[in-house]
C-alpha positions in Angstrom: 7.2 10.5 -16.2 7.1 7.6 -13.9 9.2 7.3 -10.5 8.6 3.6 -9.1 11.4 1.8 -6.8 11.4 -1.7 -6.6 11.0 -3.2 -3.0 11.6 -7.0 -4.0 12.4 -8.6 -7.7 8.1 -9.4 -7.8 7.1 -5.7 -5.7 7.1 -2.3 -7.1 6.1 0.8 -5.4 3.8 3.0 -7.1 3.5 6.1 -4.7 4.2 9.5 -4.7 4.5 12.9 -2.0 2.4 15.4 -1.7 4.0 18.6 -0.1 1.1 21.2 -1.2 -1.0 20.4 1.3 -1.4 22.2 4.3 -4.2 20.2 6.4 -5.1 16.1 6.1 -8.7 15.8 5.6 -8.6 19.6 6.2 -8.3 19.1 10.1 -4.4 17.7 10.6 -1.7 19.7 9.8 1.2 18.2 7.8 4.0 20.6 7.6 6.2 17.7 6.1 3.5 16.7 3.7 2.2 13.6 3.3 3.3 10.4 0.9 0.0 8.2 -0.7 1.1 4.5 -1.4 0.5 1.7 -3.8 1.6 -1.6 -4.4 1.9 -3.9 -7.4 2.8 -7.2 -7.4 4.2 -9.0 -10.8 3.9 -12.4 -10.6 1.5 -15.2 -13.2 -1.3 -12.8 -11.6 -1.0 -9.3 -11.2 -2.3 -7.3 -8.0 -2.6 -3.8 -7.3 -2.7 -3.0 -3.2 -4.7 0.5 -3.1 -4.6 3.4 -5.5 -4.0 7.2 -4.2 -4.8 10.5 -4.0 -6.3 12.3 -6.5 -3.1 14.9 -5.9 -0.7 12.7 -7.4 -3.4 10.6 -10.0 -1.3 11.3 -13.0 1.8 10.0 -11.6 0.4 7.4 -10.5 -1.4 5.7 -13.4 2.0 6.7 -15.3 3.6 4.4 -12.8 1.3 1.4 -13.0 1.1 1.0 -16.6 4.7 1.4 -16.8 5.2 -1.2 -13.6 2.8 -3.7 -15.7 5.0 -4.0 -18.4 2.1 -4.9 -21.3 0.3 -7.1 -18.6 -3.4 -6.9 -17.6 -3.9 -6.5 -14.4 -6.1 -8.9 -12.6 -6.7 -7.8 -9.0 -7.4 -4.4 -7.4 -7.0 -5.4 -3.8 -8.7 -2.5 -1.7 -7.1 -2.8 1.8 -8.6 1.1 2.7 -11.4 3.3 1.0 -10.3 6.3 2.9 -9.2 8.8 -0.2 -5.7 9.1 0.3 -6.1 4.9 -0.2 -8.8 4.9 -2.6 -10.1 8.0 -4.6 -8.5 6.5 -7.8 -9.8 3.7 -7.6 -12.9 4.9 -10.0 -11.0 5.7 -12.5 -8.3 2.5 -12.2 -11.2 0.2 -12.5 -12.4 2.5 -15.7 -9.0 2.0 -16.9 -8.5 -1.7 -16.5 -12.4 -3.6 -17.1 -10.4 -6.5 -17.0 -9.4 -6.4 -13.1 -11.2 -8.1 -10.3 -11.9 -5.8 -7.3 -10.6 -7.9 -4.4 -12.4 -6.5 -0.5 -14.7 -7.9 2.1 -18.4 -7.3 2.8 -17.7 -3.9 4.4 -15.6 -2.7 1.2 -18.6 -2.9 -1.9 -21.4 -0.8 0.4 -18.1 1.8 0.2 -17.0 1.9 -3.2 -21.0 2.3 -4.3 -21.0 5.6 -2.3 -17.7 7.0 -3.5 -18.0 5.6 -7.2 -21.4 5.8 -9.5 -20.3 2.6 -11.5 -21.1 -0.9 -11.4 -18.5 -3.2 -9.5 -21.0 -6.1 -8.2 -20.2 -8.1 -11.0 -16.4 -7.8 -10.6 -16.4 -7.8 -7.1 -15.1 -10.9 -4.7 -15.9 -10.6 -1.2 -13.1 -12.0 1.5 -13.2 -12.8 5.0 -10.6 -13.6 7.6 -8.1 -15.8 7.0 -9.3 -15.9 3.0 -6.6 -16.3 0.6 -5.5 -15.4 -3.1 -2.7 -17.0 -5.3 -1.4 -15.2 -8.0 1.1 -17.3 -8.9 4.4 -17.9 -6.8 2.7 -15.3 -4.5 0.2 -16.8 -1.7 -1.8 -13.5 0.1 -3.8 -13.7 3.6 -6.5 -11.4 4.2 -6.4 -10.2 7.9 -9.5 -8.4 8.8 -9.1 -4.8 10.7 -12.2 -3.1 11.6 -11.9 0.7 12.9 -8.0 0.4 12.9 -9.4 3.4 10.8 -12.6 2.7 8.8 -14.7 -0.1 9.7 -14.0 -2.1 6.6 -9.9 -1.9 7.0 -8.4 -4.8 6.5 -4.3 -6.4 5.8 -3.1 -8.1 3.4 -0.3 -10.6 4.0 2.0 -11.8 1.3 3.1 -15.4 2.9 5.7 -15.9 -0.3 7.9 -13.2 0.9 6.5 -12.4 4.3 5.5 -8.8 3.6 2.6 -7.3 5.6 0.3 -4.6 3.7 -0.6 -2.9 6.7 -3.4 -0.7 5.3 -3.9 2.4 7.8 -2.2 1.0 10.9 1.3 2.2 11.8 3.6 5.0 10.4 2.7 8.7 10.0 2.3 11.8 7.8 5.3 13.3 6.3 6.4 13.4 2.2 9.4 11.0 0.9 12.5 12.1 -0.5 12.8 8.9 -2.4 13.6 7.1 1.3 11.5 4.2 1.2 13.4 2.1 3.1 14.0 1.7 7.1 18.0 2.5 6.6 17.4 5.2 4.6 15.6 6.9 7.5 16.6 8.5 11.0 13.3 7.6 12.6 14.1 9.8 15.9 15.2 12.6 13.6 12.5 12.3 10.8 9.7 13.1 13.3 11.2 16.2 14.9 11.3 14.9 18.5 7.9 13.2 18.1 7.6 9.7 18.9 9.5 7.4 15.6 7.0 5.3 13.7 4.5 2.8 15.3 6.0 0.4 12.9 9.5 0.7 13.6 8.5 0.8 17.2 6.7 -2.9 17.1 8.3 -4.5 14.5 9.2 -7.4 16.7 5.2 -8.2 17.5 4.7 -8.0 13.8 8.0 -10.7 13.0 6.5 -12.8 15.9 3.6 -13.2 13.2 6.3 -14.3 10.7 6.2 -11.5 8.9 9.9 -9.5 7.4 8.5 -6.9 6.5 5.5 -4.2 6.5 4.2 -2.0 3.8 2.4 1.3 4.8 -0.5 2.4 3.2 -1.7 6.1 3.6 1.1 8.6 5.7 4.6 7.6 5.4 5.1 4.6 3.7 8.4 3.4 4.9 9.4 -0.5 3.8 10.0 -1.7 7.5 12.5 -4.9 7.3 12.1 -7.5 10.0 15.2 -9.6 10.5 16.6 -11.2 8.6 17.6 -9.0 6.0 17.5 -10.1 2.1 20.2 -9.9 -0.5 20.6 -6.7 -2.2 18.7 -6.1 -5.4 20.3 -4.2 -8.3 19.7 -0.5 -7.8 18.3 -0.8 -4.3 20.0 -0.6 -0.5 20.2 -3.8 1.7 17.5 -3.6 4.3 18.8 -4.1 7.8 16.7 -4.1 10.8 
């Protein structure tokens, strides 16, 4: 059964927790889990930012074919080819021929070692500063080498001033359906641990006129920058 929340009227979470495991990558242990996020945005274009886990793979394909309503979808944006990014990604691309796999030169070399499939002929490369219109929606590609991997990079959504942040900010722990900054005691979430990166520079990341930041791998909290939007049937106002 799918479990997507809506972030904006054209954004749609498609993530899911995982509170199974016991060690990250078998070295970091995650006693509050750990959530896997994914994006899609619905717009004359559709674009998927990052797949998940294999743990939650079933929920996760339920969610984005029910999030694309009947539409194809046309971009596969891969911010991250870590696996708790990227390790559906195979099998999305299986799923959906008809999607273009959006990454930069650093990003193919990747998916050819983690995927034994062909993608060069449905592959476009990006560099800094490179963009992408779906529609209404206008993206940015921001390169980010070794924030994790060497090919990490950002996507910016200049339509509604969202930042997909790949693997920089937040931190492990699962969601209890708290995807949103008021829906979460930061200081309290991280048992006296230092709050989320995010929440703590959210004013450097407004200064780049972005409102808000999207989390890839860890906890994916939906950081609002000032000011906040109207509410959305369903959802809670975001306030800073």
């Amino acid at each position: 059964m799918h479990c997507t929340k809506k972030i904006t009227s054209d954004l749609v979470w498609l993530g899911g927790s995982d509170r199974r495991l016991a060690l990250f990558e078998n070295v970091y242990p995650i006693p509050r889990g750990v959530s896997y996020n994914a994006y899609l945005i619905r717009d004359e274009k559709t674009a998927l930012l990052d797949t998940v886990d294999q743990a939650i793979a079933e929920r996760f394909f339920e969610n984005l074919e029910y999030a694309l309503q009947g539409k194809p979808l046309n971009y596969v944006i891969v911010n991250h080819m870590e696996p708790d990014h990227a390790a559906t990604l195979g099998e999305t691309l299986s799923r959906h021929p008809e999607a273009t796999v959006i990454g930069n030169a650093k990003t193919l070399p990747m998916i050819r070692q983690f995927f034994p499939m062909e993608v060069e002929g449905r592959f476009q490369a990006v560099k800094e500063g490179d963009t992408l219109s779906l529609g209404r929606h206008e993206l940015t590609f921001v390169m980010a080498p070794l924030v994790h991997w060497p090919e990490v990079m950002m996507t910016y959504d200049t339509t509604e001033k969202t930042l997909f942040s790949a693997d920089a900010f937040g931190t492990f722990g699962a969601m209890d359906g708290n995807i949103f900054a008021d829906e979460v005691n930061f200081r309290a979430g991280v048992a006296g641990r230092r709050p989320s990166v995010l929440h703590q520079h959210r004013g450097q990341i407004r200064h780049a006129g972005a409102e808000r930041a999207e989390k890839g791998g860890g906890t994916g909290y939906s950081v609002p920058l000032p000011p906040p939007r109207p509410r959305l049937a369903g959802e809670h106002r975001l306030v800073p």
